[in-house]
C-alpha positions, 0 to 999 in steps of 0.5 A, spaced: 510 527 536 510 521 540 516 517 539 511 510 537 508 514 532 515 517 529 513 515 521 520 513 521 520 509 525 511 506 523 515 501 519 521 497 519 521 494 512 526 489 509 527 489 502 522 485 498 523 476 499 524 473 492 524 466 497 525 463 503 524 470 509 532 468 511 534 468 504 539 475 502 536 480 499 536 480 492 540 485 488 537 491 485 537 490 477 543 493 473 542 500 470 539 499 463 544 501 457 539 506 455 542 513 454 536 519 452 537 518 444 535 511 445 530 508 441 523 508 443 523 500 441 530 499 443 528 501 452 522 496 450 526 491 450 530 493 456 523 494 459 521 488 458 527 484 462 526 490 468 519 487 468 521 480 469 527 481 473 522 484 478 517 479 478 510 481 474 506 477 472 506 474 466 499 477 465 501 484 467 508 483 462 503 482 456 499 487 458 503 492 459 507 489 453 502 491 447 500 498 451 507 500 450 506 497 443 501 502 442 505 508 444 510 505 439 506 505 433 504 511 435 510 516 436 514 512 432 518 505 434 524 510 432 522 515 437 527 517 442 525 517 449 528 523 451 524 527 445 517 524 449 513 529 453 507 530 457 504 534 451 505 526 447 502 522 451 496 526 452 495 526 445 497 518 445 491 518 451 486 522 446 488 518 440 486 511 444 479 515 446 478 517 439 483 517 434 485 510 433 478 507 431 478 502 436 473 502 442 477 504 448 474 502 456 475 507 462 478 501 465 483 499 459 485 508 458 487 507 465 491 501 465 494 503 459 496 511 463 498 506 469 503 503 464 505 509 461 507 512 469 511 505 470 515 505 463 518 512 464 517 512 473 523 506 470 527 511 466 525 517 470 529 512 477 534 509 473 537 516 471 535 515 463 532 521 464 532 527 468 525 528 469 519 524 468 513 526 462 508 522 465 508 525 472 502 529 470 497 524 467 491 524 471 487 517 472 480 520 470 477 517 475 481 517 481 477 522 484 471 517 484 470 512 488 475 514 493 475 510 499 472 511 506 476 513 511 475 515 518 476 523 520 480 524 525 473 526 530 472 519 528 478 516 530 477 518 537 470 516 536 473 509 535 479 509 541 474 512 546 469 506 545 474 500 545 476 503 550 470 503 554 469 495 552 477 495 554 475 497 561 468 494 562 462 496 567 456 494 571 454 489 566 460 487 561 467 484 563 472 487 560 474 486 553 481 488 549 480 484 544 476 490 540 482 495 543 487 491 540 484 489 533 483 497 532 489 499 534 493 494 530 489 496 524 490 503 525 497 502 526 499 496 521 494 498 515 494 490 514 490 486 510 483 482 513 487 475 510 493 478 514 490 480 519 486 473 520 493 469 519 497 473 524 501 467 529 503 470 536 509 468 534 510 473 529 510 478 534 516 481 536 517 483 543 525 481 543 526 489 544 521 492 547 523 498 546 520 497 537 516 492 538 513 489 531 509 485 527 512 479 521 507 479 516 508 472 513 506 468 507 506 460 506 505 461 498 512 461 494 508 467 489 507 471 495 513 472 500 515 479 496 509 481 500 512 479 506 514 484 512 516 487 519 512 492 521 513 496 528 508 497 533 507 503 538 511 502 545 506 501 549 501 495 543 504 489 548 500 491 555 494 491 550 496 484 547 498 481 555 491 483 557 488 481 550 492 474 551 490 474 559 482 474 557 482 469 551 489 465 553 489 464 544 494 458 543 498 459 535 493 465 531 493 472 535 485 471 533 483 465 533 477 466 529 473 467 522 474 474 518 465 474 519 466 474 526 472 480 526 468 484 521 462 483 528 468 485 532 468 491 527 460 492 527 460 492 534 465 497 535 461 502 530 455 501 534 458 502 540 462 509 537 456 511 533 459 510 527 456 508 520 460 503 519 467 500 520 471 495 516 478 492 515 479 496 508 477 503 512 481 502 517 487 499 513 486 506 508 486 511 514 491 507 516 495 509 509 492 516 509 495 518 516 503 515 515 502 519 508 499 525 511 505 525 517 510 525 511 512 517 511 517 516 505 512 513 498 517 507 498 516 507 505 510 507 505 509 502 499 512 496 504 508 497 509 503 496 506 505 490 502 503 492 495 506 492 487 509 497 484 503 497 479 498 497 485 502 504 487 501 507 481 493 506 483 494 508 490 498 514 491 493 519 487 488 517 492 492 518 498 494 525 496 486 526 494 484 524 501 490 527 505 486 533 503 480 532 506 484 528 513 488 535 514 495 537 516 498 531 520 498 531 529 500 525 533 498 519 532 492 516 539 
């Protein structure tokens, strides 16, 4: 593997900012007074402190306030933690479809096994408990709906064209525009929004041996999302060529998301796609760091999401790195 595409070094993540990006990083909450004999009713209220401290919402702290409130009316406010299996927690999941009397929707049964994996993943990574009972809990509909990516046919598809573009013929000047957006896309996994508010100056090129991409954010409420990303090694080239081309002045792409999305539309048409997309892209970005053995927590950084946003995620990378296939270097 290309030492570019090496996933220890895709992403060089800096601990989640709270404030200011030059701000120390903030110190990771103290292990809980909680022991496996705990009271179920007694972890909630430390569950409900670790929540504040990391920074949830308030509305997601209700939420998952009055789903861990339903476990505890059912098993007992009493109930040991340590005494809490997977057999329990499924029998709770069948009691909410059928047993309490109460409709239960597909989409709140889901939120409710996705507090459940966040309230005992908590127990489980603080060394409250050994082993973690809502580890096999399924989310009913993580295998529908699951995201399109690009195979690995599809992605050389994609490169070949952008290539082409880049290189230009008889008729067209060359353009690297559309081979720098792809392969940033496929390396960085970033959002459409992310992607449209990138100032050059949020490129790194201080060490060209790792250069890299700062992820910023103007609004207080969104800096834990901030981040660096490494780049492949040879990314610049494209990005002097890029910059020779277009002469962009403070954002990299001077442009609307609908006219990056023609970008895209163009590329597919030129690869013989059906379609492409920021959000395709970003998932086959995601798929190939997981299929090449990045660390979840690694890979959660990279990608800017919540704790909670992984407890979704994770389940559908593992289902789509099945049908991607083993890992092979990244183009």
């Amino acid at each position: 593997m290309n030492t570019s595409d090496d996933p220890s070094q895709v992403s060089e993540q800096l601990p989640l900012f709270e404030g200011q990006s030059s701000a120390p990083p903030s110190q990771p909450s103290p292990k809980p007074l909680l022991t496996p004999n705990s009271a179920l009713n007694v972890a909630l209220g430390a569950f409900e402190q670790y929540m504040v401290e990391r920074g949830f919402t308030e509305n997601t702290q209700q939420a998952f306030g009055l789903d861990m409130q339903l476990l505890a009316e059912y098993l007992g406010p009493g109930q040991s933690v340590g005494r809490i299996g997977t057999a329990n927690l499924n029998a709770f999941l069948t009691w909410l479809r059928s047993g309490r009397g109460v409709p239960c929707s597909d989409k709140s049964l889901e939120r409710r096994i996705t507090t459940l994996k966040v309230f005992f993943g908590w127990l489980t990574e603080t060394g409250v408990l050994s082993r973690d009972p809502s580890a096999p809990l399924i989310h009913s509909n993580v295998e529908t709906g699951l995201p399109d990516i690009l195979s690995r046919e599809e992605i050389d598809q994609l490169l070949a064209a952008t290539q082409r573009l880049r290189q230009g013929d008889g008729e067209n000047k060359p353009d690297a525009r559309p081979h720098l957006l792809a392969t940033l896309l496929l390396h960085t996994g970033i959002k459409k929004s992310e992607c449209v508010n990138i100032i050059i100056n949020h490129i790194d090129l201080t060490d060209r041996t790792r250069p890299a991409l700062w992820i910023r954010y103007r609004k207080p409420d969104r800096r834990h999302k901030e981040r660096r990303i490494l780049l492949p090694t040879w990314w610049p080239a494209i990005l002097q060529e890029y910059r020779e081309q277009y002469d962009p002045r403070q954002n990299l792409f001077p442009w609307t998301a609908r006219n990056l999305e023609y970008v895209l539309s163009r590329v597919a048409e030129t690869a013989d796609l059906s379609r492409l997309s920021f959000e395709m892209l970003r998932w086959t970005c995601a798929t190939r760091d997981y299929v090449a053995g990045m660390e979840p927590e690694q890979l959660r950084h990279k990608l800017g999401l919540s704790e909670i946003s992984w407890y979704e995620v994770e389940p559908k990378l593992a289902l789509l790195a099945q049908t991607f296939g083993p890992d092979k270097p990244h183009p």
